[in-house]
PQR file of N, CA, C, O and H, with PARSE charges and radii, in Angstrom:
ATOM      1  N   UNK A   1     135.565 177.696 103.563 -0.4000 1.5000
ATOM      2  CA  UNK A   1     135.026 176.352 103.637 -0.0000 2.0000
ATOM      3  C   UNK A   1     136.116 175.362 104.054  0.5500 1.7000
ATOM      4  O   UNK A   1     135.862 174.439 104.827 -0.5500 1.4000
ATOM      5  N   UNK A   2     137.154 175.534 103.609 -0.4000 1.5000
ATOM      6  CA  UNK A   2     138.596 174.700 103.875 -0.0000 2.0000
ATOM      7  C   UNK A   2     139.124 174.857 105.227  0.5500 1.7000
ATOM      8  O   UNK A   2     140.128 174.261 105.616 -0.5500 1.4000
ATOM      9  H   UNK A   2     137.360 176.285 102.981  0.4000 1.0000
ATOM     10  N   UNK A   3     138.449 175.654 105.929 -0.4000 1.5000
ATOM     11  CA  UNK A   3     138.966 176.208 107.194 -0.0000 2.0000
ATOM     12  C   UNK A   3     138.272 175.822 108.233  0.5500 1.7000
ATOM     13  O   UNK A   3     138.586 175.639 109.409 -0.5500 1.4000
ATOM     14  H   UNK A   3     137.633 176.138 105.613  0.4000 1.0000
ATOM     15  N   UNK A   4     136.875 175.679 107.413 -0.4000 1.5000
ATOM     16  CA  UNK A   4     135.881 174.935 108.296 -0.0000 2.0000
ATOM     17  C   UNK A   4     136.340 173.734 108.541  0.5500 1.7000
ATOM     18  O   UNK A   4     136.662 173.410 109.684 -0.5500 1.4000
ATOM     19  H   UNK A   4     136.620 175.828 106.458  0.4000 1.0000
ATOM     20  N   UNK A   5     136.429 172.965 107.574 -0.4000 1.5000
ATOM     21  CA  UNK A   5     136.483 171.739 107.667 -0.0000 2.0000
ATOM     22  C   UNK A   5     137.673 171.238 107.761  0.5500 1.7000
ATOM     23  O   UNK A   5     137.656 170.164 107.160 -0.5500 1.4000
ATOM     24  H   UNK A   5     136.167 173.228 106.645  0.4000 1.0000
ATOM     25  N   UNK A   6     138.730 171.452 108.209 -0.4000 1.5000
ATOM     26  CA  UNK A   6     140.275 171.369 109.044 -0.0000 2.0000
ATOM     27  C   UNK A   6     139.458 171.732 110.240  0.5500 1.7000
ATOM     28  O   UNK A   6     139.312 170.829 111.064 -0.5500 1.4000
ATOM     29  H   UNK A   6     138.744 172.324 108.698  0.4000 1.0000
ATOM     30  N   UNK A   7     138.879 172.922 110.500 -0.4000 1.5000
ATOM     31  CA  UNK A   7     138.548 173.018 112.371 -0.0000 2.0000
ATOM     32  C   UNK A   7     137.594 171.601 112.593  0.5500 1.7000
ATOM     33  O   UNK A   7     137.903 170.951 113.592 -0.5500 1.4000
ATOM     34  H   UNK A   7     138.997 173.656 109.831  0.4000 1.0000
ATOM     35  N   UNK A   8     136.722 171.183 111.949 -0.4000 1.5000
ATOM     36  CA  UNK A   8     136.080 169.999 111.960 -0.0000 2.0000
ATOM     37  C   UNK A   8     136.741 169.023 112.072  0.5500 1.7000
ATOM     38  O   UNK A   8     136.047 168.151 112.594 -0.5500 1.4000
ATOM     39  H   UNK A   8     136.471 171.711 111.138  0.4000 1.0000
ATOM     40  N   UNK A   9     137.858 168.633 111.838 -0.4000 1.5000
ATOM     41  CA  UNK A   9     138.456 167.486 111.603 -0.0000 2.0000
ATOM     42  C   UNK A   9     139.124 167.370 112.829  0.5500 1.7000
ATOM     43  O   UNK A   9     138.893 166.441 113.604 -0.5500 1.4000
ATOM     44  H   UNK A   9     138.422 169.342 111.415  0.4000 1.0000
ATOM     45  N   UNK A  10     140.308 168.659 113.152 -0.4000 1.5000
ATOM     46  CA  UNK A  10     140.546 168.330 114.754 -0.0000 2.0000
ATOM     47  C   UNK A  10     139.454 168.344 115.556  0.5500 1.7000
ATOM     48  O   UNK A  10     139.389 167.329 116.251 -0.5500 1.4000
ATOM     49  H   UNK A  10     140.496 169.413 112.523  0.4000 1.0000
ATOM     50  N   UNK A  11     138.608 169.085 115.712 -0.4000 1.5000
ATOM     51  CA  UNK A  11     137.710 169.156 116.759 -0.0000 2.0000
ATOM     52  C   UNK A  11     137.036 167.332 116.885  0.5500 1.7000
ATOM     53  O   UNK A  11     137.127 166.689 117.931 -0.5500 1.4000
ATOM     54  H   UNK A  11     138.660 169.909 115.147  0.4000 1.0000
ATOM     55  N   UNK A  12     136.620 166.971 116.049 -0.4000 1.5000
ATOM     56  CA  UNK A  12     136.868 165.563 115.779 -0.0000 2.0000
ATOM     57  C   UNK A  12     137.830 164.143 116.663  0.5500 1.7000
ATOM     58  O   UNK A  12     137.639 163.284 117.524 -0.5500 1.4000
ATOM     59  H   UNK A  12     136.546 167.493 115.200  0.4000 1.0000
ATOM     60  N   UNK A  13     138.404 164.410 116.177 -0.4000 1.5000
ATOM     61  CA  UNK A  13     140.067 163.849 116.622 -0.0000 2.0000
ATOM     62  C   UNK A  13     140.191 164.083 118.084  0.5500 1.7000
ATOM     63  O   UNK A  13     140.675 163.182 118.769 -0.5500 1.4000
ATOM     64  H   UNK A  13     138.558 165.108 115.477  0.4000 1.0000
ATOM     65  N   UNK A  14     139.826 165.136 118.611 -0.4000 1.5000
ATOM     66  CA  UNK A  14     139.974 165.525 119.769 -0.0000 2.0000
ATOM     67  C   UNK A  14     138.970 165.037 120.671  0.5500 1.7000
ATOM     68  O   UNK A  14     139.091 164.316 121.662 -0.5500 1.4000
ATOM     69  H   UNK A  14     139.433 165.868 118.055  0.4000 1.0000
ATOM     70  N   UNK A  15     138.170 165.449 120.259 -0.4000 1.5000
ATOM     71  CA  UNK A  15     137.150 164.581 121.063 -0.0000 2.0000
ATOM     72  C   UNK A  15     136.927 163.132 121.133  0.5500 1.7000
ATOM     73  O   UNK A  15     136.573 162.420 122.072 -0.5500 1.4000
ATOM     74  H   UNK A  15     138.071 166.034 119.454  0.4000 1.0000
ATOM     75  N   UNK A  16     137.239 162.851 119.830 -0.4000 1.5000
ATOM     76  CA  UNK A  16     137.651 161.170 120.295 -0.0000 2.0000
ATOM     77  C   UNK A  16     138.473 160.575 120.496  0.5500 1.7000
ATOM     78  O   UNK A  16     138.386 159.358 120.333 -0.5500 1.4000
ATOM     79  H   UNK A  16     137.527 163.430 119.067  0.4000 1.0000
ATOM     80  N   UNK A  17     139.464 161.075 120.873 -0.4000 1.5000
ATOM     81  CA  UNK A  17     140.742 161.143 121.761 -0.0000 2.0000
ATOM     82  C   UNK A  17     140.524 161.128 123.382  0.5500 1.7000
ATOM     83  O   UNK A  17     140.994 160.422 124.275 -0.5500 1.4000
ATOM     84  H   UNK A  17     139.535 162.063 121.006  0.4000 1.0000
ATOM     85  N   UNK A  18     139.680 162.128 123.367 -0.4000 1.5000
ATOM     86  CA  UNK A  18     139.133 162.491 125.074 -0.0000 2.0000
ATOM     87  C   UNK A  18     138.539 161.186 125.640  0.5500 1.7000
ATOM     88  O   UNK A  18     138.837 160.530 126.638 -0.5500 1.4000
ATOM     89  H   UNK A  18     139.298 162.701 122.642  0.4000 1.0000
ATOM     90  N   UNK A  19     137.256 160.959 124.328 -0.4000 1.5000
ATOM     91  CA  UNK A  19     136.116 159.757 124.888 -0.0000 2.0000
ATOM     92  C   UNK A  19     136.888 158.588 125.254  0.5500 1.7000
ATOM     93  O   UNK A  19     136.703 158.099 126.368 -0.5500 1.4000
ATOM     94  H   UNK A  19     137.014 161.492 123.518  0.4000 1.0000
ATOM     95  N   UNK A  20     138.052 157.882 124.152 -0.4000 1.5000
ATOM     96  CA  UNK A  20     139.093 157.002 124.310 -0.0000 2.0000
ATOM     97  C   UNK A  20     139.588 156.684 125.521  0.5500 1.7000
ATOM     98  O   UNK A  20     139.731 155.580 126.047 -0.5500 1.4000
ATOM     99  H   UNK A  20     138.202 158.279 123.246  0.4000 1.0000
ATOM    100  N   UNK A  21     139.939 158.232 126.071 -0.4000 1.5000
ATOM    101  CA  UNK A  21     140.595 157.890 127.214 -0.0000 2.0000
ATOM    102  C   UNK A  21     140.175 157.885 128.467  0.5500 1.7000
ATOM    103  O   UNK A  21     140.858 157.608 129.453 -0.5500 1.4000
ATOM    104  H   UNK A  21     139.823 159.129 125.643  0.4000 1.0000
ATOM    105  N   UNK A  22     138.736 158.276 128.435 -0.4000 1.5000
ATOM    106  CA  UNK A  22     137.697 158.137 129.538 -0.0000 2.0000
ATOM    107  C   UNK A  22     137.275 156.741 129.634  0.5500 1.7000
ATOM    108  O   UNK A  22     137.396 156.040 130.639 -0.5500 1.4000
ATOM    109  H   UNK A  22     138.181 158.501 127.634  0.4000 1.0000
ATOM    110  N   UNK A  23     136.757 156.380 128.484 -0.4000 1.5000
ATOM    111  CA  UNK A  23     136.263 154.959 128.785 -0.0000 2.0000
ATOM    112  C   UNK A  23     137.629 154.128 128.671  0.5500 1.7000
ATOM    113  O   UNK A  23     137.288 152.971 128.919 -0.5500 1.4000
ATOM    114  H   UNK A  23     136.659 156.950 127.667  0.4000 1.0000
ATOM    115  N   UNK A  24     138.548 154.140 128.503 -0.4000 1.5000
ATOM    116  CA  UNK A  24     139.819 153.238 128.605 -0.0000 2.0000
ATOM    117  C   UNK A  24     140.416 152.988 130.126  0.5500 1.7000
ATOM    118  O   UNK A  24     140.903 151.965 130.608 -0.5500 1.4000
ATOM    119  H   UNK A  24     138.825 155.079 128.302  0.4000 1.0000
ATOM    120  N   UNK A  25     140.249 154.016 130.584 -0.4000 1.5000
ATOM    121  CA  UNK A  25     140.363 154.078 131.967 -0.0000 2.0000
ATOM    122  C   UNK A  25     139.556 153.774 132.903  0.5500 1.7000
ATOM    123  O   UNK A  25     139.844 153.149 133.924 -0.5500 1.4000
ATOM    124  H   UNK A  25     139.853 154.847 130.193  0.4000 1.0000
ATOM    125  N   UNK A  26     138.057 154.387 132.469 -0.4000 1.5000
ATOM    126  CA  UNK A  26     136.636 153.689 133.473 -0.0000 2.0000
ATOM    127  C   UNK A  26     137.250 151.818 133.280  0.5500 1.7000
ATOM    128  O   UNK A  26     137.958 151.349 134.171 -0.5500 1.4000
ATOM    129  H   UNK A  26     137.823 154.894 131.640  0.4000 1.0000
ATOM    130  N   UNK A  27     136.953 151.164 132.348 -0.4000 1.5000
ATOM    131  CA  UNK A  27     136.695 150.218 131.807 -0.0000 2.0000
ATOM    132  C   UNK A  27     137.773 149.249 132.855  0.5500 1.7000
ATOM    133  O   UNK A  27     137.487 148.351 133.647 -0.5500 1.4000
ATOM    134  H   UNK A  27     136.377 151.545 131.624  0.4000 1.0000
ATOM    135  N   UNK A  28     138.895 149.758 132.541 -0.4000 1.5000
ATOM    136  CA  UNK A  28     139.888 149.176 133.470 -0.0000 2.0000
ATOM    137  C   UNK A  28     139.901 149.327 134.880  0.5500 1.7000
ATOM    138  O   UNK A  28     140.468 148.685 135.763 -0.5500 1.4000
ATOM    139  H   UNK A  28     139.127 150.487 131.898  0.4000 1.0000
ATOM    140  N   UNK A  29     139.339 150.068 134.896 -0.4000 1.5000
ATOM    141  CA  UNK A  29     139.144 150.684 136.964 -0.0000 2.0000
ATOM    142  C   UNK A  29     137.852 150.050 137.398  0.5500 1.7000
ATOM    143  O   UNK A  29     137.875 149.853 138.613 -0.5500 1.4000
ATOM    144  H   UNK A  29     138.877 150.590 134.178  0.4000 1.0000
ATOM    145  N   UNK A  30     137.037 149.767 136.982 -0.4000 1.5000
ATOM    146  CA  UNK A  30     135.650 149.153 137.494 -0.0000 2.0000
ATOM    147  C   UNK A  30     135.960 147.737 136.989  0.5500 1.7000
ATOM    148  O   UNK A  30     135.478 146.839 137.679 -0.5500 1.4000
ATOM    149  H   UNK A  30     137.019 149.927 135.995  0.4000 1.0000
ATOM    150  N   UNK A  31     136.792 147.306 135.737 -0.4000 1.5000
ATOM    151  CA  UNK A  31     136.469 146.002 135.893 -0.0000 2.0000
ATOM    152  C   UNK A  31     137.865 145.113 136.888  0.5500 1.7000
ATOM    153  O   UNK A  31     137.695 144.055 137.495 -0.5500 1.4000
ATOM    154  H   UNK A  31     137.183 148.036 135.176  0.4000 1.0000
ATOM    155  N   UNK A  32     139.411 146.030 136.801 -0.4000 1.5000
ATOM    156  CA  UNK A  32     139.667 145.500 138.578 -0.0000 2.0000
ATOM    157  C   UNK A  32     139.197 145.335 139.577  0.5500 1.7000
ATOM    158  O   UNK A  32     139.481 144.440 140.372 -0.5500 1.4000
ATOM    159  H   UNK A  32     139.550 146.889 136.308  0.4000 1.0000
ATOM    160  N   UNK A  33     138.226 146.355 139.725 -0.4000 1.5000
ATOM    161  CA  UNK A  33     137.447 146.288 140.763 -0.0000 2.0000
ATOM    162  C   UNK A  33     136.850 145.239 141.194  0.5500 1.7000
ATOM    163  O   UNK A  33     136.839 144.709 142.305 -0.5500 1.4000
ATOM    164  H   UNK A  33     137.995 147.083 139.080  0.4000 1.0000
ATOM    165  N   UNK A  34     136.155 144.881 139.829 -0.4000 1.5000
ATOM    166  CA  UNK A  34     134.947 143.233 140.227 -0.0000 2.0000
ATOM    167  C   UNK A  34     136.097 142.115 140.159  0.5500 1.7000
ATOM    168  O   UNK A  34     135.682 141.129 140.767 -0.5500 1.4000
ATOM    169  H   UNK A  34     136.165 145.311 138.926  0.4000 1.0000
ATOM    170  N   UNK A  35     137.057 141.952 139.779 -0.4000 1.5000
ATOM    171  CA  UNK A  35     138.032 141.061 139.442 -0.0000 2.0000
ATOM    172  C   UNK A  35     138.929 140.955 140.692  0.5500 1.7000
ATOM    173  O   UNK A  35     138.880 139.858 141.248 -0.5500 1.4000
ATOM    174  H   UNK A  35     137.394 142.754 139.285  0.4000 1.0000
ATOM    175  N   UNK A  36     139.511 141.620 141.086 -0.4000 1.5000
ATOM    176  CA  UNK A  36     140.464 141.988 142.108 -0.0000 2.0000
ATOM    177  C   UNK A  36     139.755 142.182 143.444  0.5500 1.7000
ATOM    178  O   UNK A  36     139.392 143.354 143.340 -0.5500 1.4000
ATOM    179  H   UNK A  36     139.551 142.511 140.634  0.4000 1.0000
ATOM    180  N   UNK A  37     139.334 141.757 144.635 -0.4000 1.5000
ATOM    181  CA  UNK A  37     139.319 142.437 145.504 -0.0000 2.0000
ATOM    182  C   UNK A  37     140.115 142.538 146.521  0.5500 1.7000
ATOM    183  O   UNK A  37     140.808 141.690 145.959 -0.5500 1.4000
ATOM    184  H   UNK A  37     139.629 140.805 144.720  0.4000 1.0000
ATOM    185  N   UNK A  38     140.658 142.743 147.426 -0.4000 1.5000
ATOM    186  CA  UNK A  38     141.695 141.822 148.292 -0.0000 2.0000
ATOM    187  C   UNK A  38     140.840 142.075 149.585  0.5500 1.7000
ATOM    188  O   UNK A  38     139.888 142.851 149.658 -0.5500 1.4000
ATOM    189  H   UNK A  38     140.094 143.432 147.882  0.4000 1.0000
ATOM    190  N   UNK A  39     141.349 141.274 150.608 -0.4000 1.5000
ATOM    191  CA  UNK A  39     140.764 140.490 151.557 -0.0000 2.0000
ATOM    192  C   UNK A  39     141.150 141.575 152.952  0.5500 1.7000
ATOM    193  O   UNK A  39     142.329 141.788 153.235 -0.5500 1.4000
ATOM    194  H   UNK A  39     142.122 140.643 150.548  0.4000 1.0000
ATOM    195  N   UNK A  40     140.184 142.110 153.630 -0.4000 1.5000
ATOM    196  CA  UNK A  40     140.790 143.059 154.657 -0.0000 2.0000
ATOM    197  C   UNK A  40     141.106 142.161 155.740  0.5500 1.7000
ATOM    198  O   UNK A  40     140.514 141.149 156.114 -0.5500 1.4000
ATOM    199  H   UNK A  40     139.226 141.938 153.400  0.4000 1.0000
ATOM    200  N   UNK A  41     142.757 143.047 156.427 -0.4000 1.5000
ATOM    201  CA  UNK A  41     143.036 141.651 157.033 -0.0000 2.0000
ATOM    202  C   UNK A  41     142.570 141.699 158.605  0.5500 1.7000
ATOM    203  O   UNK A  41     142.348 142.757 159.195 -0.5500 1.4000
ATOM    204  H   UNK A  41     143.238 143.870 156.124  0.4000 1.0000
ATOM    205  N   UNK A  42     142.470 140.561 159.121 -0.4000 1.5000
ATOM    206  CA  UNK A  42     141.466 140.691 160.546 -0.0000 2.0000
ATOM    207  C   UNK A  42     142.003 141.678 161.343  0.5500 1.7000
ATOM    208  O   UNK A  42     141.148 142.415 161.833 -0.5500 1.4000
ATOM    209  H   UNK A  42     142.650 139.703 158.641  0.4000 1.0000
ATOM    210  N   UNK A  43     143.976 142.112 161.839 -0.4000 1.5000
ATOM    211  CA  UNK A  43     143.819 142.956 162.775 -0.0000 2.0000
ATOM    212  C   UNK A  43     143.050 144.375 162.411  0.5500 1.7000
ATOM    213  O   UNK A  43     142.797 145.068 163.397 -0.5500 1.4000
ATOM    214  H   UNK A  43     144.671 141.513 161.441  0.4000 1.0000
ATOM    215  N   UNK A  44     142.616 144.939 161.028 -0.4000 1.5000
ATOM    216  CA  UNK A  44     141.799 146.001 161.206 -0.0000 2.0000
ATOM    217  C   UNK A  44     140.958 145.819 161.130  0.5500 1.7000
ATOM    218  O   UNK A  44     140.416 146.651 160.402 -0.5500 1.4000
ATOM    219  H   UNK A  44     142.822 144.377 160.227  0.4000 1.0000
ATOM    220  N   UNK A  45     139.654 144.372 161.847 -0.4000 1.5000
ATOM    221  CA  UNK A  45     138.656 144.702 161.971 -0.0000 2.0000
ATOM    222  C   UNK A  45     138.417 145.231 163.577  0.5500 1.7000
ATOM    223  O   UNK A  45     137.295 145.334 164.073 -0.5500 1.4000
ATOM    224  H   UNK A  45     140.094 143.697 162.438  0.4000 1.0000
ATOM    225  N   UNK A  46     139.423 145.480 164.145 -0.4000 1.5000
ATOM    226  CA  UNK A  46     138.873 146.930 165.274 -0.0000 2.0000
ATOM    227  C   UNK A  46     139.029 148.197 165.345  0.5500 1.7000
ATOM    228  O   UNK A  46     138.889 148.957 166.303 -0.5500 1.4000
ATOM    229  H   UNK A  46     140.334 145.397 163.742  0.4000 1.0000
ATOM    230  N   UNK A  47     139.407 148.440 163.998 -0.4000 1.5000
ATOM    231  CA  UNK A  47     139.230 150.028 163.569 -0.0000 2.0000
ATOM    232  C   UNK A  47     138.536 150.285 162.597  0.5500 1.7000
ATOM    233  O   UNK A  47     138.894 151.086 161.733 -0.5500 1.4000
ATOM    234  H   UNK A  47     139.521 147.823 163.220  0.4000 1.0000
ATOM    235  N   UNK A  48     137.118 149.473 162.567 -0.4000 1.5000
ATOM    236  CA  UNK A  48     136.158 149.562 162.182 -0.0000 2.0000
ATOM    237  C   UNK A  48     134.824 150.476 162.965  0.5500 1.7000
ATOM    238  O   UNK A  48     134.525 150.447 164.159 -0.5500 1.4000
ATOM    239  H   UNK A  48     136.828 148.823 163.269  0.4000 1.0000
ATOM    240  N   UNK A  49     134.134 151.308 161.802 -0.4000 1.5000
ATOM    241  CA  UNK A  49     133.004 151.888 162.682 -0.0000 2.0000
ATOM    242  C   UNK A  49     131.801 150.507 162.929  0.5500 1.7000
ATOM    243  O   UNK A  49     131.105 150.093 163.857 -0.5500 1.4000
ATOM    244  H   UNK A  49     134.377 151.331 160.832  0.4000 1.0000
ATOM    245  N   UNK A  50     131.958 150.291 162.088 -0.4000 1.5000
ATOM    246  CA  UNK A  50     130.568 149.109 162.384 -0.0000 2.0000
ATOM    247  C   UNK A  50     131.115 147.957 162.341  0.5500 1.7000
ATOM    248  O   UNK A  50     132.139 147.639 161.738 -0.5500 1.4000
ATOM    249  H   UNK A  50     132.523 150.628 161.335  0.4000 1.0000
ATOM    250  N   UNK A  51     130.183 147.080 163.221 -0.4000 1.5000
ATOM    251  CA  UNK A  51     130.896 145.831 162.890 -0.0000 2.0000
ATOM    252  C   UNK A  51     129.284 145.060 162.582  0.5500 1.7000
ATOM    253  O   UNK A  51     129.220 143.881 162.232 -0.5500 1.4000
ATOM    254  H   UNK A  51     129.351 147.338 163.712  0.4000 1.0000
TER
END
């Protein structure tokens, strides 16, 4: 029973360790995204496919 519940506890820990660092990272990468954009500069708009 004691063995169980030590494997429970990391398994635990670990996984919310993982989730932490998934959404810590989404969170910061999508919201630079909307925050930050920078401005493409005109000489590459002729190495554009579409205009």
């Amino acid at each position: 029973m004691k063995n169980e519940k030590m494997l429970s506890n990391k398994m635990k820990n670990g996984i919310k360790k993982v989730l932490f660092v998934a959404l810590k990272s989404n969170a910061n990468s999508s919201g630079c995204y909307v925050i930050y954009q920078p401005k493409v500069p005109k000489d590459l708009e002729k190495f554009k496919k579409f205009k």
